[in-house]
N, C-alpha and C positions, 0 to 999 in steps of 0.2 A: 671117463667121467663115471665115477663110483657111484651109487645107489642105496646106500646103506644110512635108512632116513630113522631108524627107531626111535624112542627117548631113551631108549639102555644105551644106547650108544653114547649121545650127549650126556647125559649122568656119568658113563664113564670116562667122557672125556672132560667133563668138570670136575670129577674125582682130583682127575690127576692136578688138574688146574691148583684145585684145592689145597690138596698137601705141600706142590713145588709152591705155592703162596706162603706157606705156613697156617694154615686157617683150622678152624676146628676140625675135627673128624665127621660130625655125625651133621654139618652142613650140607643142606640140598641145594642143589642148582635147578630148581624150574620152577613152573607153577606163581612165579610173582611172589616169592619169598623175599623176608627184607634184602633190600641192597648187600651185594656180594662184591667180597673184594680181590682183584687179583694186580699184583706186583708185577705188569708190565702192560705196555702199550696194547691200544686195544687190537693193529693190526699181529703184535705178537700172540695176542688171547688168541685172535681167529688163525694163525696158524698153527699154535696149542691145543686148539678144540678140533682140529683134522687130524686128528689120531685115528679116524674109523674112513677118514676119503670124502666125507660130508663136505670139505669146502674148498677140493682141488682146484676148480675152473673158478670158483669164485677170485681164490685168490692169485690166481694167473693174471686174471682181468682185471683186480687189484691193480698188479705190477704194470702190466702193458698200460695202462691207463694214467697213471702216477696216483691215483686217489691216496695208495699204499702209502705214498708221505706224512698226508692229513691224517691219516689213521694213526703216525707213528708220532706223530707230533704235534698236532690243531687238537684241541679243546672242539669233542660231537658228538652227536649219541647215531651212532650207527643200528640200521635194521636192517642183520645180515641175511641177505636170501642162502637158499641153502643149494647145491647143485643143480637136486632135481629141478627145483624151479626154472633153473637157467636152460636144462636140458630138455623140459616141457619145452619152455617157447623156443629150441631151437629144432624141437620136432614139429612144432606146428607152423614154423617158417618153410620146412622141405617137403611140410605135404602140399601148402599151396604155391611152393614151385613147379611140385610136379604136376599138379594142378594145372595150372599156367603151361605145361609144355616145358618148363626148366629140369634139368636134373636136377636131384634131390640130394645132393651131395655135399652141402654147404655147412659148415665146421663155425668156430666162434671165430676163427680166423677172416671169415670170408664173410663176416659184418666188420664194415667201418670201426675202427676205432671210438669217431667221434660218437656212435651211436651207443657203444655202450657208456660211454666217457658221460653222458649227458641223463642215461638212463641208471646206472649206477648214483648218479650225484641224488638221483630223489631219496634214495636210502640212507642218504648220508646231511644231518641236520647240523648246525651250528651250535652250540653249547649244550650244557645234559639235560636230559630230560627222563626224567627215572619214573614209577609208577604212580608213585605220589603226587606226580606234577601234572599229572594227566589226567586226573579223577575229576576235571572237573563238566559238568552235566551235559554240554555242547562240544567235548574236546577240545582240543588247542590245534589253532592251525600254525603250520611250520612253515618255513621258505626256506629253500634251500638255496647253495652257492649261486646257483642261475636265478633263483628268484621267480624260482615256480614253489605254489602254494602244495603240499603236503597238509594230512591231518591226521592224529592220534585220539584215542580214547580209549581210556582203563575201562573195560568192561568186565563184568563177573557170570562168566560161561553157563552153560546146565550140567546140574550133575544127578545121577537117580532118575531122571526125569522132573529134576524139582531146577525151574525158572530161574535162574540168577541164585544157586544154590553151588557151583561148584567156584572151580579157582578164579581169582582176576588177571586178565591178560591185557594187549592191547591189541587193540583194533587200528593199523594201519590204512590210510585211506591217502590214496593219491586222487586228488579234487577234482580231475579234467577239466580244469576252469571254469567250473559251475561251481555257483553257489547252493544251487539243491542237490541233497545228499542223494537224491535216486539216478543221479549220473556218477556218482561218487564209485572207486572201483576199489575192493578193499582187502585185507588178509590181517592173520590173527597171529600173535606170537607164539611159539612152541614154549622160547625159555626165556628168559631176559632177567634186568637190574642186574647186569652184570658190571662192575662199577670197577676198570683200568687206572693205569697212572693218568691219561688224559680223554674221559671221558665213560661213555654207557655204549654198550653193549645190548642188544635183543638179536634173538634168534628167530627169525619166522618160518610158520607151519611149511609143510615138503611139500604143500598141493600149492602152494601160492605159488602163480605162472611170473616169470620175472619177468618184469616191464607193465604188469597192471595190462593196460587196454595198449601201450603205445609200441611195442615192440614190432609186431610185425610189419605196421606202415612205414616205422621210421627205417629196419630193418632190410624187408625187402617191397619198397612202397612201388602200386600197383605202377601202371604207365599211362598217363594223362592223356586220352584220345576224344574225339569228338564225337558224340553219341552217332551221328549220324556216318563218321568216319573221313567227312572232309570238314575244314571249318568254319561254322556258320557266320555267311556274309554278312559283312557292314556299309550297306545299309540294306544290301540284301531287296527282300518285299516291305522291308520296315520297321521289323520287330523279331524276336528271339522268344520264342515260347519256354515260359521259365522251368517246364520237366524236362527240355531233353539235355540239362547241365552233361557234362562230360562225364565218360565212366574212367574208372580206374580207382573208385569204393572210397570208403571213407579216409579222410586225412590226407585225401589228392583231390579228389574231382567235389567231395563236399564235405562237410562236418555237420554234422546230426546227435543231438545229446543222445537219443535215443535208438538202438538199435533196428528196433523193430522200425517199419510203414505202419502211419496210424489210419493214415487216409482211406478213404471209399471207392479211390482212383483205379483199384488194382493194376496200378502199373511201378513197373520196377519195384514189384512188390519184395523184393530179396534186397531191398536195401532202404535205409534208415531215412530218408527225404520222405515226408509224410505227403501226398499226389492224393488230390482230387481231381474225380470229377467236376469239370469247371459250367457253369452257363457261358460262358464268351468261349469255350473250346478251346481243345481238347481237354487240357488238366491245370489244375492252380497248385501249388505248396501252399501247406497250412498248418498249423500244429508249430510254429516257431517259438524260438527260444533266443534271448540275446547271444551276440557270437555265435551263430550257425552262418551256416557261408554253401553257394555253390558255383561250380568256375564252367565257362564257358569258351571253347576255345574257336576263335575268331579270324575273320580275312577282312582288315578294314582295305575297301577297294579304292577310294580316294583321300589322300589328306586334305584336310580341312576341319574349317569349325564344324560342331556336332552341337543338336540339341542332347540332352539324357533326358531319356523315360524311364517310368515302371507304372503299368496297370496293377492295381491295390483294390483291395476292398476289405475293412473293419468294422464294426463296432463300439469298436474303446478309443479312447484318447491315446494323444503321445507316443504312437506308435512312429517310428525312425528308420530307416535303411539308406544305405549308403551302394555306388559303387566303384568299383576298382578296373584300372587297366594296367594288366603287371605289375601289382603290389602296391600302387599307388593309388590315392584317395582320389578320385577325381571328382567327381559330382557333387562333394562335400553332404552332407548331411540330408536328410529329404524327408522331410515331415509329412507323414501320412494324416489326411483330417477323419475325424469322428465320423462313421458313416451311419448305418441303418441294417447292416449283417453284412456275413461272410461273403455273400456274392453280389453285391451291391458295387459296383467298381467302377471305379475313379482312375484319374490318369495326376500324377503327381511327375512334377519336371524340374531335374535336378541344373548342376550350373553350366554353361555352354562347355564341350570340351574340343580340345583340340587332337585330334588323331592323327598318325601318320601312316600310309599306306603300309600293310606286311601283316604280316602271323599277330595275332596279340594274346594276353588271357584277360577276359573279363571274369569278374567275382564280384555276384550279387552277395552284400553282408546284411546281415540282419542286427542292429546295432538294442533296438527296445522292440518288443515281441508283441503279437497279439494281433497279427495281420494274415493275411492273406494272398497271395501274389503270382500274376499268371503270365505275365509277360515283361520284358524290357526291350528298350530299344536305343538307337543310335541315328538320327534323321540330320542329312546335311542341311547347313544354311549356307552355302552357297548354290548355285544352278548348277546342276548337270543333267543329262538325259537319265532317265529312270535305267538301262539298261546297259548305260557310260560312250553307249554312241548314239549321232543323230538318227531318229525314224526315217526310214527311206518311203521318197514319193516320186514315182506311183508306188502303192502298197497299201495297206490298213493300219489304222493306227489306234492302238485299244485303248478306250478313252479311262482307263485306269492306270497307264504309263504315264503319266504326267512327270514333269519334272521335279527332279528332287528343288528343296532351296526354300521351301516350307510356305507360309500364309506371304501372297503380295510375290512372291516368284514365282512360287512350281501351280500355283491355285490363289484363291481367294474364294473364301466358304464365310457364310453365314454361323457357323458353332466352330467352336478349337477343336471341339471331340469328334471323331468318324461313328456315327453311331448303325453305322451299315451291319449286315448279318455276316459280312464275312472281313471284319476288323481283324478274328484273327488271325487272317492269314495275306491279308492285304493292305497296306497301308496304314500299319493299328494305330497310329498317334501324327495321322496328319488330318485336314479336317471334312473333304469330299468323304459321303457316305458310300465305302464300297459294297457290293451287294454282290452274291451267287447269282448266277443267271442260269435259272433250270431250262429258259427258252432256247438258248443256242450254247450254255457251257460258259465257262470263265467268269467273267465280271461284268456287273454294268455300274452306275454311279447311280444312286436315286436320292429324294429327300432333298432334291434342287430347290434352290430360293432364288431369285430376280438376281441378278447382279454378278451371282456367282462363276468362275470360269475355271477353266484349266489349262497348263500352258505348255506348250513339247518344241521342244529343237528338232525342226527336223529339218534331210535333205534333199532338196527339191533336184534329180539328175537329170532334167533336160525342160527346159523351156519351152511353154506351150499351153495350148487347152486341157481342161482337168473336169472330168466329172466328180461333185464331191457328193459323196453319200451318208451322212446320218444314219446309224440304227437305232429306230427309236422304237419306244413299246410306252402305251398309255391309254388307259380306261374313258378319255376326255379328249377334250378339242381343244383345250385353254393353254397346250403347253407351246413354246416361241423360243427358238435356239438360233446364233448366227458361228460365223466363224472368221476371224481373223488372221491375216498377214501382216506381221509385224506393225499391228497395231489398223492395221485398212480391215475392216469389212468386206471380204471377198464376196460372199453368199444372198448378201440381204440378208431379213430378219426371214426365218422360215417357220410356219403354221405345224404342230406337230398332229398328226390324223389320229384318228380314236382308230385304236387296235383290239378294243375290246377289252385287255387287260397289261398287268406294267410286267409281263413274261411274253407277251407278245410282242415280237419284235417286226417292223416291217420299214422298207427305203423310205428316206426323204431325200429326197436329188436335187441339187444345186447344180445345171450343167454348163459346160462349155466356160469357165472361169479360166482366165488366163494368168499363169505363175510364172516365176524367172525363175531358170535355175542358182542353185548356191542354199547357203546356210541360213533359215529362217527359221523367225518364231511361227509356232500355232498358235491361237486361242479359242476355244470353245467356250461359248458365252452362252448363259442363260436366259430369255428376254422375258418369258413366263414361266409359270410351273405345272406340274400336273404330267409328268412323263419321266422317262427313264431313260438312258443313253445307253450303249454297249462300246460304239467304235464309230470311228469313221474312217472311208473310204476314199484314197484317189484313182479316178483310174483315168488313162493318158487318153487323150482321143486320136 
């Protein structure tokens, strides 16, 4: 792969172009001079104009590709990269293999065909389009054969240091599917209006890296793992914290218009997902753009119907996101409402879906932008055990396991939202308020109203008397808890003691109650308020 990028070069080799045309003598080939003519196709021009080695690999990748046909015969206006460009991004493909721990060894042979096949076609446009056609104030966007959006603009360079004083070129621009030009990824012609028996000709500048932004992902794209290195379960504790998307960088694990982290998160700051610091904890994404997306790789643990979540919080109208399980739309569409700021957050619930147990990829998309977004989740509606087996009795039973199977199976709560201190990490989109418990460690439930309960499969291994114990912690005398078997009142209704405060936890004993062994429901029911729960206890007598 030659290296020999000058303009004497090209000048010399449109020379020759020149005279084997028949064309004047004192005809120049660059600089956006009128339309130039030469007397054969335009893949013969570009192997005419490698007199000096300027477009060996190009035109190899031509042939292996078939483009070579379209050139020799379709009606297009081609914008020929020149070696180096090809050669750049196939060194910056080997430095982050070796990067990666791969040998650095890898040739234009050992990228896929289809890869160049598809990144080749963006240079290659449908009818001509010469300098004149391009002058106009906003460019002309192109589509090519795949029917990805390209765009051009005749521009007039600096020359002297005087602004729009020297020659007019064009300004190639591959759109990365954005409609704002500051995602746009771009390179300038060296020579062009080069006008063949079927079609146009431009030459582009030697610093232009071929493939724009898409080469290296498509090329050698990263490897899809789970941030935390196993795949975060479904249903899990209840919810998927929406920074720790999968790594394996952009154009795998997320898409990000922008390169940079705009966020104040400083996390995962070497990569383009804009991470805040969140109030509902640890981090939110912010900073979205329609069509940004991030993937999550997943262990749904039981098949079944599923609710879909996402905790949101806006300002603006019209905000939308959507999401996907391996590539499919599931949750259909999911309208974020008008809030009051960035951290003000809402729980919006997309359409019930159905899962099947195994490996999946979830992909949160961002469909209309201007939101905020700190978690998602996946909660069964049907019963299961929070942990997929029955709680064993004698033993404890942490009154934050409840069962999955949502409002009227797993609980009944007074509010849909969990609005406990530790939603995010417990239970974020069912409606028991979970809480930290600085008094003994893990969880308690607070924020109890009359009526409310919670419900557990559990299994009862031998037949007999049971002492039951309540951990309860409350500043008051007002608060009245009982507990149910399969629907009987085992406990009576029991008086919760003043503890002093809702971190101090201390027994309420129910004793000597008699169980059968076998597979039963709990219920922990609320008679008053004014306390806090942690767990309860059996122990055998």
């Amino acid at each position: 792969m030659k290296r020999i990028i000058s303009s004497t070069h090209i000048l010399a080799a449109a020379a020759l172009l020149v005279m084997a045309a028949g064309c004047r003598k004192n005809n120049e080939y660059r600089n956006m001079e009128p339309v130039r003519e030469v007397k054969m196709s335009s893949y013969d021009f570009i192997k005419q104009a490698n007199q000096t080695g300027l477009y060996d690999t190009l035109i190899y990748l031509l042939d292996k590709t078939g483009i070579s046909e379209k050139l020799k015969t379709s009606t297009n206006t081609f914008f020929a990269p020149q070696d180096f460009s090809i050669s750049s991004a196939m060194e910056n493909l080997n430095f982050i293999r070796k990067k990666r721990g791969d040998a650095p060894n890898w040739t234009v042979d050992s990228v896929r065909t289809g890869v160049w096949d598809t990144l080749l076609n963006r240079y290659l446009i449908s009818g001509t389009y010469t300098l004149d056609s391009l002058r106009k104030g906003d460019g002309v966007d192109l589509m090519n054969a795949y029917e990805y959006e390209m765009s051009a603009k005749a521009i007039s360079t600096t020359a002297s240091g005087i602004s729009n004083g020297g020659s007019m070129v064009i300004q190639y621009s591959d759109k990365n599917n954005s409609r704002l030009i500051k995602f746009w990824v771009s390179t300038l012609t060296e020579s062009a209006n080069i006008k063949t028996t079927n079609g146009i000709v431009h030459m582009l500048e030697p610093k232009h890296v071929f493939g724009f932004s898409s080469f290296l992902g498509m090329a050698y794209p990263s490897q899809l793992t789970p941030y935390w290195g196993i795949p975060a379960l479904i249903p899990g504790t209840g919810s998927i914290d929406i920074a720790y998307y999968d790594r394996g960088g952009e154009g795998v694990a997320y898409h990000d218009f922008e390169p940079a982290n705009r966020g104040n998160g400083k996390f995962r700051f070497e990569e383009g997902v804009d991470t805040d610091v969140c109030t509902e904890g640890p981090y939110n994404i912010g900073y979205t753009f329609p069509g940004e997306w991030m993937k999550y790789t997943v262990k749904v643990e039981y098949t079944g119907l599923y609710a879909s979540y996402s905790r949101v919080a806006t300002p603006n109208a019209n905000c939308i996101m959507h999401m996907e399980v391996d590539g499919v739309n599931v949750t259909g569409l999911m309208n974020i409402p008008k809030g009051t700021g960035y951290q003000n957050w809402v729980t919006v619930q997309g359409k019930d879906v159905q899962l099947t147990a195994g490996e999946h990829v979830v992909n949160y998309v961002v469909d209309a932008a201007g939101h905020n977004m700190c978690r998602l989740g996946f909660v069964p509606k049907f019963r299961k055990p929070f942990n997929g087996t029955p709680l064993q009795i004698p033993g404890t039973i942490p009154i934050v396991e409840f069962d999955w199977g949502g409002e009227g199976i797993g609980y009944k709560d007074a509010t849909v939202q969990n609005t406990g201190n530790a939603k995010h990490t417990m239970r974020a989109f069912e409606g028991p308020d979970t809480e930290l418990n600085p008094g003994e460690g893990g969880f308690n439930i607070g924020s109890l109203a009359v009526g409310e309960y919670t419900s557990y499969t559990v299994n009862i291994q031998k037949s007999g008397k049971y002492d039951i114990i309540f951990r309860v912690a409350s500043p008051n005398t007002t608060g009245k808890v009982h507990a149910e078997i399969d629907g009987v009142n085992v406990t009576t209704v029991l008086t919760v003691p003043r503890t002093g405060a809702y971190a101090t936890y201390t027994d309420l004993p129910r004793r000597d109650v008699t169980l059968t062994a076998g597979e039963h429901q709990l219920k922990v029911v609320t008679d008053a308020v004014g306390f806090n729960i942690s767990k309860v206890i059996f122990v055998a007598k």
